[in-house]
N, C-alpha and C positions, 0 to 999 in steps of 0.2 A: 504493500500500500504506500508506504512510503516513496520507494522508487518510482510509479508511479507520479505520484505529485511532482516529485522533483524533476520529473521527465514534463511534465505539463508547464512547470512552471520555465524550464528553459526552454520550451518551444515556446512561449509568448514572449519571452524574453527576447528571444530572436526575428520573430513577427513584429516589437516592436523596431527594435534597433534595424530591420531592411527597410523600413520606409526611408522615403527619399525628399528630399525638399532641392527646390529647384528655385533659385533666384532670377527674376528676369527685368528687362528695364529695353521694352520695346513689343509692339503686335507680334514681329518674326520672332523672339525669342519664346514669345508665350506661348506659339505654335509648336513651337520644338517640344519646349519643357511636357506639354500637354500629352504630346507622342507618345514622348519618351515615359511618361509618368502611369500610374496605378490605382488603386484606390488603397487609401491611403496616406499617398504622397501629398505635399503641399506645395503649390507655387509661389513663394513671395515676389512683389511685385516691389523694385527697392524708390524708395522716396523721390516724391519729385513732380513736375506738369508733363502730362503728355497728352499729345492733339490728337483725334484723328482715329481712336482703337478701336476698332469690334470684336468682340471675343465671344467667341462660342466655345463653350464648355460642353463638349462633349464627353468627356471622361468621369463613369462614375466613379463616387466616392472619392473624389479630391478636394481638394481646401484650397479653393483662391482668395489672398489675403494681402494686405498691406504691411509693410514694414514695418513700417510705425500707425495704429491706427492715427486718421486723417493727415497722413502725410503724402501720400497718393493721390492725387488730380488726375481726373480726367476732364477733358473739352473737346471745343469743335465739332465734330461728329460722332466723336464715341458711344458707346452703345454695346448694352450685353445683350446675348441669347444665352440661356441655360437648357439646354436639351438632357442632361447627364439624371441621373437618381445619386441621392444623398451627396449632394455637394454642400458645403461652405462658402460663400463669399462674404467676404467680409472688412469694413474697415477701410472702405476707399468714399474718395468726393467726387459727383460729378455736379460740374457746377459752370454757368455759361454757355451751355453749349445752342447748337443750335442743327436741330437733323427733322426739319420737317414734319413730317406726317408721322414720323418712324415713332416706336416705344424705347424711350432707355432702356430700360430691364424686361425681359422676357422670360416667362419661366416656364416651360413642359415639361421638367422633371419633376420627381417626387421625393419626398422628402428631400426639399432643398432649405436651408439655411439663410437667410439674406439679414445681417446685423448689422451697426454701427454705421450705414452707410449714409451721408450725406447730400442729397439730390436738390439743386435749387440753380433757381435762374435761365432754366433752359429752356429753347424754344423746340417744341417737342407735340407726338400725341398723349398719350398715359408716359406718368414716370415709370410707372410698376407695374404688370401686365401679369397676371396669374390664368394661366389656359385651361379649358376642362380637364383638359387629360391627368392635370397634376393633384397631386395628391397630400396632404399635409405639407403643406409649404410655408415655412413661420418666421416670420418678418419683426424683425426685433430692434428696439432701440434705434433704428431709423428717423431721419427729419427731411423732410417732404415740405418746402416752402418755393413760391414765387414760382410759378410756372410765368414767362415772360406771353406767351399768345395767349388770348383769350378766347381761342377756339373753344366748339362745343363738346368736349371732351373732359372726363371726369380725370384724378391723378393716379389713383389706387383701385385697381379693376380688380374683383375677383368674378371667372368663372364657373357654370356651373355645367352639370351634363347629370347622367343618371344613377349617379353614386357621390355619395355626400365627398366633401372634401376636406374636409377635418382642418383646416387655413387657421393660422394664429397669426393677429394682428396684434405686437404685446408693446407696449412702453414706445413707442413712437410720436411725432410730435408732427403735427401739421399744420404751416404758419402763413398768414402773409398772403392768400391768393387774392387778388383784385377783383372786382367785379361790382354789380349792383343785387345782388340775388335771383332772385325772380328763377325762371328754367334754363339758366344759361349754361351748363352742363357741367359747370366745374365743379363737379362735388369732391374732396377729398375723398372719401371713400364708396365707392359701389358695388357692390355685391349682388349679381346676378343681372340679368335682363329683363324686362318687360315679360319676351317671351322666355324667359326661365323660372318665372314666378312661381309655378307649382315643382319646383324641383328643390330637394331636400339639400342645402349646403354644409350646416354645421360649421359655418366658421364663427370663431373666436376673437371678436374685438375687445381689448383692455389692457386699461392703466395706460392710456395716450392722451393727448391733451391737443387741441386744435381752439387753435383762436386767430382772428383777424380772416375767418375764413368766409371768405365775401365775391366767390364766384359764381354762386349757385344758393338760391334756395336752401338746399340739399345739404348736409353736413356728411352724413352716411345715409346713401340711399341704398334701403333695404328690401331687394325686388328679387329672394328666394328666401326657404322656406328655413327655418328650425337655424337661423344666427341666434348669438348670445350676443349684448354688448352690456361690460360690465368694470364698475370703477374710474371711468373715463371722466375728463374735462373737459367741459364746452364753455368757454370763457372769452368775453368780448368778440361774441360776433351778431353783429347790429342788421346782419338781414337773413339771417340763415336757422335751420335746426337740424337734429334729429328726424328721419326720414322712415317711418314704416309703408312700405307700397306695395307692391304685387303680392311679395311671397305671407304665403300666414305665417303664425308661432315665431313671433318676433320676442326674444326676453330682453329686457331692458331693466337691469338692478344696480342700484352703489353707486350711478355718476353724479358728479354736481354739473349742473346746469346755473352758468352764473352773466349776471350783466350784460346780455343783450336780447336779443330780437323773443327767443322764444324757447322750448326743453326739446317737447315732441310730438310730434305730429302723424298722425294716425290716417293716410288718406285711402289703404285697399286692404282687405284682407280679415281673418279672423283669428280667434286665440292668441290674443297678444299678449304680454301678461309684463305688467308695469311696475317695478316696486321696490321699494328703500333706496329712492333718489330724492335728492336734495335739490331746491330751486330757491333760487333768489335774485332779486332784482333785476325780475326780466321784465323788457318794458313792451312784450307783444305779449302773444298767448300762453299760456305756461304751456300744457295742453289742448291739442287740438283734436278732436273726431270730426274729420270732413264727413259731409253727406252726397255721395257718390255712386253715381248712377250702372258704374263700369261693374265695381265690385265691391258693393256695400258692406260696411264694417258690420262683424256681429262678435257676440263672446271677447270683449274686451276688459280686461282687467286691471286694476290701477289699486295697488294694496299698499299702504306703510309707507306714504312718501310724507313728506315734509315740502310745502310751501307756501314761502312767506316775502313778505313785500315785492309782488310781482302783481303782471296784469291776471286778466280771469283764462281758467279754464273753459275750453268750449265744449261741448258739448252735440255739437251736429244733431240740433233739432230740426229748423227749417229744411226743406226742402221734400221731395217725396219718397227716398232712400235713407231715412234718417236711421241712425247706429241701431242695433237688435240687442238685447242679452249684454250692457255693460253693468258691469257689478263696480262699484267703489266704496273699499272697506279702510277702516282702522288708518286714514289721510289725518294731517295735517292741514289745514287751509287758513292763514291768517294776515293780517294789516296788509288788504291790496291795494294796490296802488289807486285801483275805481271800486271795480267790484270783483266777486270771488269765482262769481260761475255767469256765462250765457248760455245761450241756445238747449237747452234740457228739453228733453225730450218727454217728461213725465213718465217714463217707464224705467228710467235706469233703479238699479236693486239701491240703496244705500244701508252701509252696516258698519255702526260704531265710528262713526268719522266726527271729529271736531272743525268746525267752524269759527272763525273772531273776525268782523269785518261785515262790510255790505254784501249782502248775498247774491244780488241780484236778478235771483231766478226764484218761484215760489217754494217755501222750505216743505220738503217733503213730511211727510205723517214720522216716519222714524228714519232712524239709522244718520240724522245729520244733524248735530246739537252744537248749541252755539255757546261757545265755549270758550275762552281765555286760555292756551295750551299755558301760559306761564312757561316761555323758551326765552332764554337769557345767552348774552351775547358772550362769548369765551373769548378767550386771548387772542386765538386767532383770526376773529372777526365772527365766526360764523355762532350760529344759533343752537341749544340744544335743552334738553331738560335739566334742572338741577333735583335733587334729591325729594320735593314739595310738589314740580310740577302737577299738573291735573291730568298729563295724559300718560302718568305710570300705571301700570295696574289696570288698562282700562279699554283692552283693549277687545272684541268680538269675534266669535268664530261664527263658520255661517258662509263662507265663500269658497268658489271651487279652487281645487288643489293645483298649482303650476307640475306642470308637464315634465319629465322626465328625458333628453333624446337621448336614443340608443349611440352609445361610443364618446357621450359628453360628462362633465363633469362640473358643476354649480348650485349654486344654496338654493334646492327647487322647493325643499322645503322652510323655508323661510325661517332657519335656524339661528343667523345672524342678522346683527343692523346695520347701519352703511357704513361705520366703522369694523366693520366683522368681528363685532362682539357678539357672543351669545347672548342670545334672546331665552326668556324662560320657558321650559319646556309647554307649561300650560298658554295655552289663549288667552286668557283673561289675567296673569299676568304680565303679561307682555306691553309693554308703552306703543301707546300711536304712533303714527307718525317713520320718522326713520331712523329713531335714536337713541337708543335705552339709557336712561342714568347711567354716567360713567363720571368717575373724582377722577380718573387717571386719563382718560382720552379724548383729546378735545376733537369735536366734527373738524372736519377739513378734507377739502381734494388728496385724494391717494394720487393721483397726477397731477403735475406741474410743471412750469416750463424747463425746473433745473431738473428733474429725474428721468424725463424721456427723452428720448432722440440722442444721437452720440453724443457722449461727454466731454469728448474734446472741441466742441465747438465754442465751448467759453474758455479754451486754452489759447486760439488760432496757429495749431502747428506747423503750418504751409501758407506762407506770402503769396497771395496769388491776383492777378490781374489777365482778368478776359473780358471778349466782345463778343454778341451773340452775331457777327459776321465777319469775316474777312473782305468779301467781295461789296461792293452794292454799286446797281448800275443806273444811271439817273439820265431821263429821257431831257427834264425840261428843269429851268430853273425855278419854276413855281412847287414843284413837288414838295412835300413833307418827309423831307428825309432824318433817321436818327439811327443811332446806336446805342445800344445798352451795353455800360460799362458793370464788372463784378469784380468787385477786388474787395479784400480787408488792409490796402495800405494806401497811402496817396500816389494820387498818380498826376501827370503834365499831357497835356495833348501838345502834337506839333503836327504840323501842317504843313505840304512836302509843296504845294503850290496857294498862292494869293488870291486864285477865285476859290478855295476852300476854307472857310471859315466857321466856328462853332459859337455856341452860346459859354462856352465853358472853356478855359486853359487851363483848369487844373482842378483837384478836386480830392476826394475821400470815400471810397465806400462805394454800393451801388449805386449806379447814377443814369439817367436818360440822357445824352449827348446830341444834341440838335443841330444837321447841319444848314449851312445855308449854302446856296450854291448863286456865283456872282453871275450876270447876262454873259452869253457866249457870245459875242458879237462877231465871232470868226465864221462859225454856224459851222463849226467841223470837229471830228471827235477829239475829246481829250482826255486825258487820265490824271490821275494825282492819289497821292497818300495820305494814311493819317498815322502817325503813329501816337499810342498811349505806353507811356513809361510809369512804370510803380516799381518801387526798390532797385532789385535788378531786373526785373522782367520789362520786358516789351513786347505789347501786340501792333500787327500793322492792318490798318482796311485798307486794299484797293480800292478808287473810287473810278469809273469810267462816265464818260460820256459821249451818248451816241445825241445831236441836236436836232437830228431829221426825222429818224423816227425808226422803231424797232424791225421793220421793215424797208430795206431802199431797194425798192426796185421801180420801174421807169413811172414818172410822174403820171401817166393817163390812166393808171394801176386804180382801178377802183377799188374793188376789195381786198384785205391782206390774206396771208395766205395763213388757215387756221391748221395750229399747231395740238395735237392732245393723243392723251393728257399729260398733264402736267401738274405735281409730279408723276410719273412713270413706274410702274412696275419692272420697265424691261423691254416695253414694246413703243416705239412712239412715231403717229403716224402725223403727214402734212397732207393736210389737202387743199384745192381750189388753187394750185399752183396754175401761171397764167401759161396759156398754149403758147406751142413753140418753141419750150423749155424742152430739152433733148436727156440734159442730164445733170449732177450736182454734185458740187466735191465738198463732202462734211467732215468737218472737224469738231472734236468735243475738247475742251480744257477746263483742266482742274483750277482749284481754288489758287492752287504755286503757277499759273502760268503753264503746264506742262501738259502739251497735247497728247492726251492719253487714244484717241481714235482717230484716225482718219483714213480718206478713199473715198473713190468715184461711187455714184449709182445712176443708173437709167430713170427716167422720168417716165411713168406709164398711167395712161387716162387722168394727168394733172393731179397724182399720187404719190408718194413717197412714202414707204413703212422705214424704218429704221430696225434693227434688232439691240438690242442693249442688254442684254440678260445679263451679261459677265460685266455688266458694267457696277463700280460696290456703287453703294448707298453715298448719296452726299451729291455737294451744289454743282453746276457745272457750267459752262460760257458753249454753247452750240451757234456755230459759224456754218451759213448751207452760201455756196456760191451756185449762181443757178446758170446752166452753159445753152445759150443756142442750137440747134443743129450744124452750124457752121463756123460753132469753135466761140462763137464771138459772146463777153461774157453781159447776162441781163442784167444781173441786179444780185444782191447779197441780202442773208435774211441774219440778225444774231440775236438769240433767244439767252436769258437766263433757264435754266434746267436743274430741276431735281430729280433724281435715281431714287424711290422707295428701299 
């Protein structure tokens, strides 16, 4: 027996010490190491900016990692795929960049890893893309701010298919996005589709914090079935909420909802089950039940919450799909800002809930008593019982039981309060509201801006200065041209030519940079620079100028000749080219000036397909010269171009 053991314990021994780590400091290097590596192995990626990477991890069971966490940059066009099972990546920034339509992060593997990592500023579609196929994919410590385009695209996608996906969304932080609310699609987080609403997900949102998030309505829209979102912060955001939509068995426990627009919002679906959240000083609806024609809310539950000085709870009375089966037990409801509740329906259940304030809706026969909870303000600002309260001891059983899903794990029986104290075994010991007598635990957010998202972002251990373009090409001097500067140090702009001029020569920190461009009075093309210096870094823009117009071909040229699409897949067709045109020499050039295609094609029925498949991803300058039949040349076309 002994020998044995000893024999097990030097074969792990030796299974650990064959793994391999691979240092690399470049795209071609990571290819290699990738090769060459195993699972097991680890690529370090060694400190520093680099433009330009795509990386696909194909290799299961490896660790892609940074040197030093956030010492690693990426920009430009970079961009991951993760195809592999049980990978790691972790501890890198991609920050500035700018790649179109494309995803940052893409994940088809399963059980993948994704930590520490840093995503901001980039013009992009999703930051973070999780595909059906993948399966427990857990996304940690992460910070998700400032997507630069206001496209109608959400940041943080999860999808869904016919088998739950078990997704952990844990201690992450999402900051900063711009917008005005309303449907404008940026939600930081979405989970499912429209059409994925009846499919079972199981993902795990908690202990992340999102504020300033003002893209979208939407905070987390929740459009499949059996999520959890739990211990979360939603703090200062003045037009957005919590989103329950298509999918049912929405559980929503333990987050604070603080200072602005609203908590949450209930607009499709059944069995939701709402409970030990905290609200305050929200100055729209704390709660909402839409009344919703598509797919009417029924069996909606709201147990053990706590709110106080906020607007009213609604209710979704009006209209002819008004809520079905909502039970509200053992709440909190006090000093609103007008009143406590609208829109009631007269049919909701109430059981054991206190009231202090205008009510504003007619007071039911029981289950809703108007009540002084006596909640006293703690050290940390927020509210809770002291040991005299009226809502200790007092609270009612009588409501249906929260759901169990198969492969999940959460307080479904409402054992703890939103501090994850225990709660008393009995019903009727137990405090209203969300927060049993505690001398040792003050209420407060379990998320914060300092405990999620990577920790070194308040160290800043990479100097860094980027532009969400290199190139930009300007037809006319009236245009609205800019660039978005990203750095964490100061930077000088200079200017390579005197019809180039900014609003700015120097500066600190993110910044919008505004150009102007002087009258062309020559009426012919020109070019010029910009460069931006911070520390020791330097970025350059090319700036060009065509005066005539994106198409020069012969002045009696009525219509241009249409280019699509754009961006490309791979395939990019011209048509409506003028007869007479025999043939065309194209060139494509990269962002460096470096003509990566070119050669002849035949001109057939005033068409031109192009093939680009092997062309990568990223911006490109397409030059088509258009040839007579008798050599003599017509006219030149130059397109700016994106490759998907």
């Amino acid at each position: 027996m002994r020998l044995t053991w000893l024999f097990s314990l030097l074969s792990l021994h030796a299974l650990v010490f064959a793994q391999s780590r691979y240092e690399v400091s470049s795209g071609i290097e990571f290819n290699t190491a990738q090769q060459q590596a195993s699972a097991g192995d680890t690529i370090v990626w060694k400190s520093g900016i680099y433009y330009d990477v795509r990386m696909d991890v194909n290799t299961d069971g490896v660790t892609v990692t940074a040197e030093t966490y956030g010492t690693v940059l990426f920009t430009g066009v970079s961009r991951l795929v993760i195809n592999a099972n049980d990978v790691t990546f972790s501890g890198f920034q991609y920050i500035g960049g700018y790649i179109g339509n494309l995803d940052i992060i893409r994940v088809y593997g399963s059980d993948v890893v994704i930590t520490h990592v840093n995503i901001q500023n980039y013009t992009c579609f999703k930051y973070l893309r999780v595909y059906e196929a993948s399966r427990r994919t857990t996304i940690s410590y992460c910070n998700f701010e400032n997507r630069l385009n206001l496209d109608d695209q959400n940041i943080l996608s999860i999808l869904v298919d016919n088998e739950p996906g078990y997704h952990k969304i844990q201690h992450c932080s999402f900051k900063n996005f711009e917008g005005i609310g309303l449907d404008e699609g940026i939600e930081p987080i979405r989970i499912g589709l429209s059409s994925q609403g009846n499919l079972d997900s199981r993902t795990l949102v908690e202990y992340c914090y999102f504020t300033r998030c003002n893209g979208d309505g939407e905070i987390i829209s929740h459009k499949a079935r059996q999520n959890v979102y739990r211990y979360n912060t939603f703090e200062n955001n003045p037009v957005a909420e919590l989103v329950l939509r298509h999918g049912d068995e929405g559980i929503v426990y333990g987050n604070f909802f603080l200072n602005g627009m609203g908590g949450i919002r209930i607009r499709e679906g059944s069995h939701h089950f709402i409970y030990n959240n905290y609200f305050e000083d929200l100055d729209k609806r704390v709660i909402y039940l839409m009344n919703d024609s598509k797919d009417p809310l029924s069996d909606i539950h709201i147990y053990h919450n706590t709110i106080i000085g906020s607007e009213e709870v609604r209710l979704g009375g009006p209209g002819s799909n008004p809520p079905a089966n909502v039970t509200i037990a053992n709440n909190v409801f006090a000093n609103p800002i007008g009143r406590l509740f609208q829109d009631d329906t007269g049919n909701e259940t109430w059981i054991g809930n206190y009231s202090f304030g205008t009510l504003g809706i007619t007071s039911p026969s029981i289950g809703l008593s108007n009540v002084d909870p006596q909640l006293n303000m703690n050290i940390e600002g927020f509210f809770q019982p002291d040991s005299n309260s009226s809502v200790l001891a007092s609270a009612s059983a009588g409501y249906p039981a929260i759901p169990l899903f198969p492969g999940m794990d959460y307080d479904h029986e409402l054992a703890l309060d939103v501090m994850q104290a225990l709660r008393p075994d009995s019903i009727a010991k137990q405090a209203i509201g969300a927060s049993e007598f505690s001398s040792a635990v003050s209420v407060q957010p379990h998320a914060t801006e300092m405990n999620t998202g990577p920790s070194y972002l308040f160290n800043s251990p990479i100097n860094y200065v980027t532009a969400n373009t290199s190139q930009l090409y300007i037809d006319g001097e009236g245009e609205n041209n800019s660039v978005v500067i990203s750095s964490n140090v100061s930077w000088t702009v200079i200017s390579s030519s005197n019809w180039i001029s900014t609003n700015l020569s120097s500066g600190s920190g993110d910044t919008e940079l505004r150009l102007t461009i002087d009258p062309n009075e020559t009426n012919m093309n020109r070019s010029g620079s910009l460069t931006i210096i911070g520390d020791t870094l330097t970025v350059t823009i090319q700036i060009f100028q065509d005066p005539k117009s994106t198409v020069n071909v012969l002045e009696e040229l009525e219509d241009d000749i249409n280019l699509f699409p754009n961006p490309t897949d791979g395939q990019l067709n011209l048509q409506n080219i003028p007869s007479g045109i025999y043939r065309a020499n194209v060139e494509l050039v990269d962002l460096n000036g470096r003509s990566l295609v070119s050669g002849q094609h035949r001109i057939e029925d005033q068409e031109l397909t192009l093939d680009l498949e092997k062309l990568c991803a990223g911006v490109y300058l397409l030059k088509v010269e258009f040839i007579r039949e008798n050599g003599a040349i017509y006219g030149e076309l130059r397109r700016k171009l994106m490759r998907n």
